[in-house]
N, C-alpha and C positions, 0 to 999 in steps of 0.2 A: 475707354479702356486703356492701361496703362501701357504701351507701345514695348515688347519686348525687347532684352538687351539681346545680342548678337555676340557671338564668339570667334577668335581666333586662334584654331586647333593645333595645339603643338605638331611637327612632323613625327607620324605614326612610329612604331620601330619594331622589329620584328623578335621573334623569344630569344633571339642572342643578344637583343641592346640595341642593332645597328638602327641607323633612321632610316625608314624609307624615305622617298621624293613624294614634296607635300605638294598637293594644287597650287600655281600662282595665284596670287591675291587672296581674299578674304575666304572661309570655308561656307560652305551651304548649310548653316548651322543655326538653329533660330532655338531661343528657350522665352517661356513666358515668366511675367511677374510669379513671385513666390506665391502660394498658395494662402488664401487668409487662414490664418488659425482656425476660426470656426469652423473650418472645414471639417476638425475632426469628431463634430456631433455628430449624432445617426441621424439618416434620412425621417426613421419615422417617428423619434423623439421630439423630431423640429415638428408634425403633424400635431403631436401630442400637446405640446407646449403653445399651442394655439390652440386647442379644442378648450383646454384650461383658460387661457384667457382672455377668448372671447367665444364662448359656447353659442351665443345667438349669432353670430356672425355667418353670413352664407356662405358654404364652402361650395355646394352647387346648384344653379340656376338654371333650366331648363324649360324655358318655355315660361305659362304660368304655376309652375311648378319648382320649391326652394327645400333644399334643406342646408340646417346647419351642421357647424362644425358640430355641437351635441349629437344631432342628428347620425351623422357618416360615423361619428365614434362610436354609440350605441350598436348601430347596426352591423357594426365591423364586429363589434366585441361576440354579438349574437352569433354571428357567422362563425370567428373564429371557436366559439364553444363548440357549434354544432360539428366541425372539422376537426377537433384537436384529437377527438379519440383515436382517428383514423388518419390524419395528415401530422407530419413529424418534421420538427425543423430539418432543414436541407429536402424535404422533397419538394420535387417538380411538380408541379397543378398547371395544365394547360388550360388558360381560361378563353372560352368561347362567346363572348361577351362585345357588344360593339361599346361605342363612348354612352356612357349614361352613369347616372346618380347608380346603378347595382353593381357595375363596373369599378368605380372609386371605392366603393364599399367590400369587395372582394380586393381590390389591390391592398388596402390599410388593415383587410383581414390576414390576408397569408402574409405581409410584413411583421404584422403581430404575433402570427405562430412561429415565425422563423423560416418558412416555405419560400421557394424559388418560384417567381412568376415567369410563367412562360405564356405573352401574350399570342393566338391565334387568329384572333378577328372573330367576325360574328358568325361567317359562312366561310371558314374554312374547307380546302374540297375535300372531299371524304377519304378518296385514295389517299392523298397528301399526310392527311389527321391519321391517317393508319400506318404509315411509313414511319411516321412523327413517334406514334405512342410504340408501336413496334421497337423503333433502334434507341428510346431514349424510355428511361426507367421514370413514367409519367403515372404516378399513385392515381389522380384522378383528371377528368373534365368536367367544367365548370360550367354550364351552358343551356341552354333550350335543348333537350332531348332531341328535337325534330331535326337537329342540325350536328347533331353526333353521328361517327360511325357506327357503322350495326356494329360492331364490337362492345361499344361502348351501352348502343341504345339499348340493347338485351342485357344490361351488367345490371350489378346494383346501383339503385338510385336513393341520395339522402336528398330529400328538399332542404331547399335553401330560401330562407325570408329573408328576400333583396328587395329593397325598395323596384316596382311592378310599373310603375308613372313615367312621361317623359316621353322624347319623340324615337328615340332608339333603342327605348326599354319593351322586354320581352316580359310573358304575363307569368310562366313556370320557368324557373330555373333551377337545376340538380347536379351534384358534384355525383358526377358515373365514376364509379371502382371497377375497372378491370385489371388483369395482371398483365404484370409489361412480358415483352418478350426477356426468351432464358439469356440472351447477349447484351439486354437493354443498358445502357449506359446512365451514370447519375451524374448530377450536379458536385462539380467539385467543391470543399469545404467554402465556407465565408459567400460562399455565393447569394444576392440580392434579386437578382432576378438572368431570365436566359429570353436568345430571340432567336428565328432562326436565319439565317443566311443559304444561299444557293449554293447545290453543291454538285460536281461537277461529277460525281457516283448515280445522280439521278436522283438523288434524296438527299435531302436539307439538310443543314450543318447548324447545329446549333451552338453558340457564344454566352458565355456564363461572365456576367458582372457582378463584381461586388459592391457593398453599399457605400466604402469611401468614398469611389471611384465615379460612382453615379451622384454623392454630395457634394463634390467639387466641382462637378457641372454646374448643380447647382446654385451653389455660390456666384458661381459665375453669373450665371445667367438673374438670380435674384439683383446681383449688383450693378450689372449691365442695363434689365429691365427697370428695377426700381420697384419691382412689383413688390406690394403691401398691401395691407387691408384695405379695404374698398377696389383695387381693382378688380380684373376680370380680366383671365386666362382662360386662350379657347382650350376646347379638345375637341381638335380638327382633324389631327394626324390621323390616318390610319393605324387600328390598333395596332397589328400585327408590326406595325413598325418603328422603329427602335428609339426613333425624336418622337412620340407616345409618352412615353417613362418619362422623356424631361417638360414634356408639359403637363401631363398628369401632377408628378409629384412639386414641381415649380409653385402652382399654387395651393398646394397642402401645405407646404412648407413655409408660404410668406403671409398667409394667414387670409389670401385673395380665396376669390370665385370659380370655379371654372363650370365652363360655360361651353355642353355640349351641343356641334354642328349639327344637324338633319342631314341624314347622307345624302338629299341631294343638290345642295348648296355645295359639297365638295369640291364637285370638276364644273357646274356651271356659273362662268366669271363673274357674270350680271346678277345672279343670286347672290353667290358670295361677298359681293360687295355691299348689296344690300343687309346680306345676314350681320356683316362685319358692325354693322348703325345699328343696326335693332337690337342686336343682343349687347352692343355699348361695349364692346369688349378693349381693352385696352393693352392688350400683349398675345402676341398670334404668334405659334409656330405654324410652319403651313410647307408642303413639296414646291420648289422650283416651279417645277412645271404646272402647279396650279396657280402660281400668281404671277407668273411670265404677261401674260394675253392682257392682266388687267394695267402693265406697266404701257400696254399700247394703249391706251383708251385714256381719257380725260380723267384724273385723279379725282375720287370722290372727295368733296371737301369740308364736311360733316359727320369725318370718324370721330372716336375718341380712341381709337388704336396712335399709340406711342411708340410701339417696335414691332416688327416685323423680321422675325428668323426664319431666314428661307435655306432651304438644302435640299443634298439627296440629288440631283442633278446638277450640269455645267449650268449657271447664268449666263446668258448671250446680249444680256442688254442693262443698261443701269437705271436706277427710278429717272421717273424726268423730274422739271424743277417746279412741278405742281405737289410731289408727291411731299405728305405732312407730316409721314412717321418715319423713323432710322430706318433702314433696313439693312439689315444683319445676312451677308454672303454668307453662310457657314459651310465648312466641311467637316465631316469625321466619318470614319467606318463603325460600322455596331461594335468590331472591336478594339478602339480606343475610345467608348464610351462618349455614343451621340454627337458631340461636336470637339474637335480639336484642335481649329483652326476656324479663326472669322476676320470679316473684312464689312466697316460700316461703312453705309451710304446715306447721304442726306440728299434734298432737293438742292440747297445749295451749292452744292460744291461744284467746284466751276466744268467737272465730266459730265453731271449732272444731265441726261438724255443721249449719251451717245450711245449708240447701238455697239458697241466692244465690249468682251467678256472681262467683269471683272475680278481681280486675284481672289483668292480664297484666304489670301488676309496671311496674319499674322498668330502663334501660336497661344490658349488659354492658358492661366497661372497653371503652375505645376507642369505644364508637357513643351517637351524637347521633341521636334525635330529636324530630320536628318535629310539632307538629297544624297543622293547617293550612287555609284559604280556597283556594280554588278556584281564588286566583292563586300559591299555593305560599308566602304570608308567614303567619306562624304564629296563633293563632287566642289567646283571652286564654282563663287558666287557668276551666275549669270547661264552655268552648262545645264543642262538637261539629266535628269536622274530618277531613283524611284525613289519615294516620298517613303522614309522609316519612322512609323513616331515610338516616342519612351515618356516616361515619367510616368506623375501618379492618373491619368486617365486610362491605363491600360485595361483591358479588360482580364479576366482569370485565364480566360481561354478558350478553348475550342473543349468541349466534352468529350472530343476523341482527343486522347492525348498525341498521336503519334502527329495528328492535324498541326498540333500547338507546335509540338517540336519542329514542325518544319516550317511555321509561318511566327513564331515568336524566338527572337534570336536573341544569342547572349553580343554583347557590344563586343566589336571583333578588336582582338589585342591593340593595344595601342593607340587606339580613340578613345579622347580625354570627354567622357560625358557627365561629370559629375553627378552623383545621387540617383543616375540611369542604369539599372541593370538586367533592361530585356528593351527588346526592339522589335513592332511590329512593322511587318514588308504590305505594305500596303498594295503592291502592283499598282499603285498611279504614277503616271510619267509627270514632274513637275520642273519648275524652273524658280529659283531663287536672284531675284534680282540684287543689287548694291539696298537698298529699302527692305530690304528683310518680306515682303509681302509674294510669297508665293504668289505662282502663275500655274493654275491646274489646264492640263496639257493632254489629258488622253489615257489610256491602261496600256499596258506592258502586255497585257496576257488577251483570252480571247475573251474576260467578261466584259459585260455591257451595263449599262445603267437603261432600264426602261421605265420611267413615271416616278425616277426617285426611288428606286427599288434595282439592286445590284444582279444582275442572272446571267451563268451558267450556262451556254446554249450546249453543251453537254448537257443539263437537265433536263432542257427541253425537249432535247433528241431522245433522252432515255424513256421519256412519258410517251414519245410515241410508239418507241419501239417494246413497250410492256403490251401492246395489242401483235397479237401471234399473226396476225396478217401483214404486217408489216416486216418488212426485209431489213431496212436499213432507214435513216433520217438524218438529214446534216438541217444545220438552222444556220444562217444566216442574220447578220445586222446591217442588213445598209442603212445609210444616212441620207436624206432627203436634202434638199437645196436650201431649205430655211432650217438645217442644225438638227430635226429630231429622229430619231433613231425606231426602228420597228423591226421586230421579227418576221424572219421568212423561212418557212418551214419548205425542205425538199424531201420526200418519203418516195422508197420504194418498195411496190408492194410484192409478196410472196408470188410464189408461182399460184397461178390461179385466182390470186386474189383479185376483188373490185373493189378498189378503195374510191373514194371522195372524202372532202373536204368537210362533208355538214356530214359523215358519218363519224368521222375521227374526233374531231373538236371536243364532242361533249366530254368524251371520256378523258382527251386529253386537261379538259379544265380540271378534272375531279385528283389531278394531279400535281395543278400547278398555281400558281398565286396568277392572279387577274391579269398582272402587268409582264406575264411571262407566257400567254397563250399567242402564237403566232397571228399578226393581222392577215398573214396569207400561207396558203398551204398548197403547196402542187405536187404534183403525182407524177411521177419520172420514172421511165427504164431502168435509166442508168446515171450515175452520176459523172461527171466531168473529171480527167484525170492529169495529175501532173508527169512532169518526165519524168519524177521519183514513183511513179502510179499511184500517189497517194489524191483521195479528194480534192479537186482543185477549187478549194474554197474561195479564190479569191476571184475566180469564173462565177461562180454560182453569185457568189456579192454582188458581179458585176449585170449580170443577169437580172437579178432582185432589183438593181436599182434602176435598170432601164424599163422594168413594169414589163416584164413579159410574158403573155396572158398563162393564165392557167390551161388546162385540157376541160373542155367541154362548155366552156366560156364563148357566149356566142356573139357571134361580129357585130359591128356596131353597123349601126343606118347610117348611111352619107358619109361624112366627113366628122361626125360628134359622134355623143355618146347616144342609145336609143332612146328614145322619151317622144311623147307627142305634147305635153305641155313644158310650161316654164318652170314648175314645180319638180318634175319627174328631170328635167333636162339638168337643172341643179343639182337634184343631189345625186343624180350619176354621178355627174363630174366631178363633183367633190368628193362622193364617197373613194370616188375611185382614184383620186389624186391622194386622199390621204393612205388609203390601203394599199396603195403603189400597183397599182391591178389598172390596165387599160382597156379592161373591160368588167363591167360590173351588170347584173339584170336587177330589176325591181322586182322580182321576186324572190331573192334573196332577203335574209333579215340581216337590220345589222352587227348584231354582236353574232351573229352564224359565218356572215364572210368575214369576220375578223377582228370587229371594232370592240374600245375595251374603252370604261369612262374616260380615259385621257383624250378618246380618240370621239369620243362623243361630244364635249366640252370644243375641242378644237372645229367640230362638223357646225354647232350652234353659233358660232362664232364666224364660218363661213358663209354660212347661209342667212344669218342678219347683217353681212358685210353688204353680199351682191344683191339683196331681194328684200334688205328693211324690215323682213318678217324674222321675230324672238321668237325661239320654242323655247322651252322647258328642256334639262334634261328628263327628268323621269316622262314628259312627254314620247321624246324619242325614244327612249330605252321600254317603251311601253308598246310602242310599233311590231305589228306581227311583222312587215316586212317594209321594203322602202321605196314601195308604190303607198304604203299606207301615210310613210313619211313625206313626203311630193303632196299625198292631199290634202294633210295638216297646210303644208306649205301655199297651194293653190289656192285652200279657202281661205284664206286670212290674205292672200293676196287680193281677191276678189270682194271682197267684204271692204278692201280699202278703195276701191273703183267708184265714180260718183255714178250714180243711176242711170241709167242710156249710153255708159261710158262701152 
């Protein structure tokens, strides 16, 4: 990619003329190459002009299971008939859909009517989906009824003929009509599709893009990958989130394959690697934190993967010199549309396996950004600042206006940005070196990144405290010793009340996205106070991160963890090191004391380190408890013993 030019900002000057005092040396100022021309076709004229000329060509590949570009047009068209009476360009359609052939086929539906996609995932929690259709003017959902709110499930239902086949695909699926609430907010004009982001009110904030915006990724990304007919683009991402839209339509648009995961190849690294050969795929988007684990292990050396875009989390280590495909550091927020900043890696390059986080690169054609002081004017090469970006990746906005107003800025007098006129504050702390390749550094504010997914632990506290037993909840993020971050919930309960852990949880999920349910929840009097009396968050942090048991957590035997075999003796201790919990029973399960696929994926990983025995994930996630997981573990260890051993 074509290495960005770099700018030297006149000294600012204020509405009477004068100059202010510029930063010494060069400014924190990065712009990318111009935008290619083509950038200003529509996203789904580029789908259309491949179905035209090449109809037989597979646009998705699913197992033994193919259809073509004819195929997804057809059936798009079918859809958008049966929806046009009742869905109107610019409305919202929340689709409840995981990756599969019916999924592609409703995206290139509602781009056909002119509708805003607003992806949900396939099991959205039900609170959540009713908060969602409640504040945002959502005409319909699109999805397995069985996995709708009762709002919706008791609404009207139009069937929808979606392709039924395939490893993620559902056998009924029906656009439910019910009426949004009387405050519900719409999609602003031009908008292409909406996602939602954490919001610090206790309900999600939804981000509206338009389809420039998201074809200029595009471009990118088609001119970066190289992807064309005959390859193969996964759809690996998680719907619900927002690098989705760019692998989705990536290969609608270059005339490629795409080639939907089995959800449980996702978080397990040994699957996925596997899956990455068999389905031949040769362009993956994929979270940070699900291809982190496979940069430790021996490079499989019989992909036909050519790129690898990883985001959504800090990178803490670079491919080693085994590894065969680029791999693409990306950053962006959903609201500078998917990615707006990358940084490539090869096996050769002489960092090539060192264990250092590296930069988050340099900016894509079209987008300008900024480091920047606290009054929004840019910071001098090498200081510390918050990362603004501009140009044409910006998103519409926030569907709460007053949101936009206050996180989309006008470029503050006197900075020369040419052709930029709105600036998003991203809240990440960055550092621009003399090399123009940022250095991502941490958040300004108290959100967190958990699995490549941005949260709110405002939201999280407000999902516990919607249960009337509950008094109060602060959440906490400590950071563990090897880099990754987990939620710690501190609740206190009502007068009278008896709260636990496995009573709260459920409800709390039905509120919150997978990667935002705390891995620990403790039950407290009273919370810790500063001199100012306010919460002393930074006790309770400190608290979380030395693993301090919960209340009714019972002692361990000896000096370890309780267990009487090798099975049971392991996955205490690991469970209990990754839930930061220094005491854990086997009679808990583990997504009840906390565990979430990211945290499942890293358990399968510990337990083939010290004991040589591979589970499955859906093995483990299928555990009623983890006395049951220790057994899996015992007999495969015993099974490997020689006879009389």
């Amino acid at each position: 990619m074509t290495q960005p030019m770099t700018a030297r900002t006149p000294a600012p000057t204020t509405a009477s003329g004068s100059r202010l005092p510029a930063p010494q040396g060069s400014l924190s100022i990065a712009r990318g190459p111009a935008p290619a021309t083509e950038g200003t076709r529509g996203v789904l004229s580029r789908f259309e002009e491949w179905a035209r000329r090449s109809p037989e060509a597979p646009a998705v590949i699913d197992g033994a299971h193919r259809w073509t570009y004819r195929d997804i047009d057809a059936a798009a068209d079918e859809a958008a008939r049966a929806l046009r009476d009742r869905v109107r360009p610019g409305d919202l359609v929340g689709v409840c859909l995981d990756r599969s052939a019916a999924l592609v086929v409703t995206a290139v539906a509602l781009a056909r009517i002119g509708a805003v996609y607003l992806p949900l995932g396939p099991r959205p929690g039900e609170r959540r989906t009713e908060a969602v259709t409640e504040d945002l003017n959502v005409v319909c959902l699109i999805g397995d009824p069985e996995v709708l709110p009762p709002r919706h499930r008791g609404a009207e239902h139009l069937p929808l003929a979606l392709p039924d086949e395939g490893t993620n695909a559902t056998a009924t699926v029906v656009a439910a009509f019910a009426d949004p609430g009387a405050t519900a907010r719409s999609a602003p004009p031009g908008a292409f599709y909406a996602v939602l982001t954490s919001g610090s009110t206790g309900r999600p904030k939804a981000v509206a893009v338009g389809e420039p915006a998201l074809g200029g990724v595009l471009d990118w990304y088609r001119a970066t990958s190289g992807l064309a007919p005959g390859d193969r683009q996964s759809l690996l991402i998680g719907v619900a989130f927002d690098p989705h839209l760019m692998e989705l339509w990536a290969g609608l648009t270059s005339g490629a394959a795409l080639v939907p995961a089995p959800d449980e190849v996702r978080w397990d690294q040994a699957v996925l690697a596997d899956w990455w050969r068999e389905s031949a795929v040769t362009a993956v988007v994929a979270a940070t934190p699900m291809v982190e684990p496979l940069l430790e292990r021996p490079w499989p050396q019989d992909l036909t993967m050519r790129h690898l875009f990883v985001g959504g989390d800090r990178m803490r280590r670079r491919p080693g010199k085994d590894v065969t495909c680029t791999v693409h550091n990306s950053y962006g927020p959903a609201e500078a549309t998917v990615v707006s900043t990358v940084y490539a890696m090869h096996g050769t390059d002489g960092a090539a396996g060192t264990e250092s986080a590296p930069p988050i690169g340099h900016p894509l054609p079209g987008v300008t950004v900024v480091v920047a002081d606290t009054d929004g004017r840019p910071v001098a090469r090498g200081a510390e600042g918050e990362l603004l970006i501009g140009g044409s990746g910006l998103a519409l906005g926030y569907l709460d206006p007053d949101l936009t107003a206050r996180r989309f800025l006008a470029v503050p007098e006197g900075v020369d940005l040419p052709g930029v006129e709105r600036l998003y504050r991203t809240g990440d702390r960055v550092r621009m070196p003399d090399d123009g390749a940022l250095e991502f550094l941490g958040r300004l504010d108290d959100q967190v990144k958990i699995s490549g997914v941005r949260i709110e632990p405002a939201e999280v506290e407000a999902a516990f405290e919607q249960d009337p037993a509950v008094l109060g909840a602060v959440v906490t993020a400590p950071r563990s010793a090897d880099g990754h971050t987990r939620l710690v919930a501190y609740v206190r309960p009502a007068a009278g009340a008896a709260l636990t852990a496995d009573a709260l949880l459920p409800a709390v999920r039905a509120w919150l996205p997978e990667q935002a349910v705390p891995s620990d929840v403790r039950i407290v009097d009273s919370f810790p106070l500063d001199a100012n009396g306010k919460v002393d968050r930074a006790e309770l942090a400190r608290q979380a991160a030395a693993g301090a048991p919960r209340p009714g957590d019972a002692p361990a035997d000896g000096d370890g963890p309780a267990g009487t075999t090798p099975g049971e003796r392991l996955v205490l201790s690991a469970v209990g090191d990754l839930l930061g919990r220094s005491e854990i029973s086997l009679g808990e399960s583990f997504t009840g004391a906390g565990g979430t696929s990211l945290l499942a994926a890293r358990l399968l990983t510990v337990i083939e380190k010290e004991s040589g025995v591979r589970l499955r994930a859906p093995e483990l996630l299928r555990q009623p408890d983890l006395r049951a997981v220790a057994l899996l573990v015992d007999t495969r260890l015993a099974a490997r013993q020689p006879a009389g051993a």
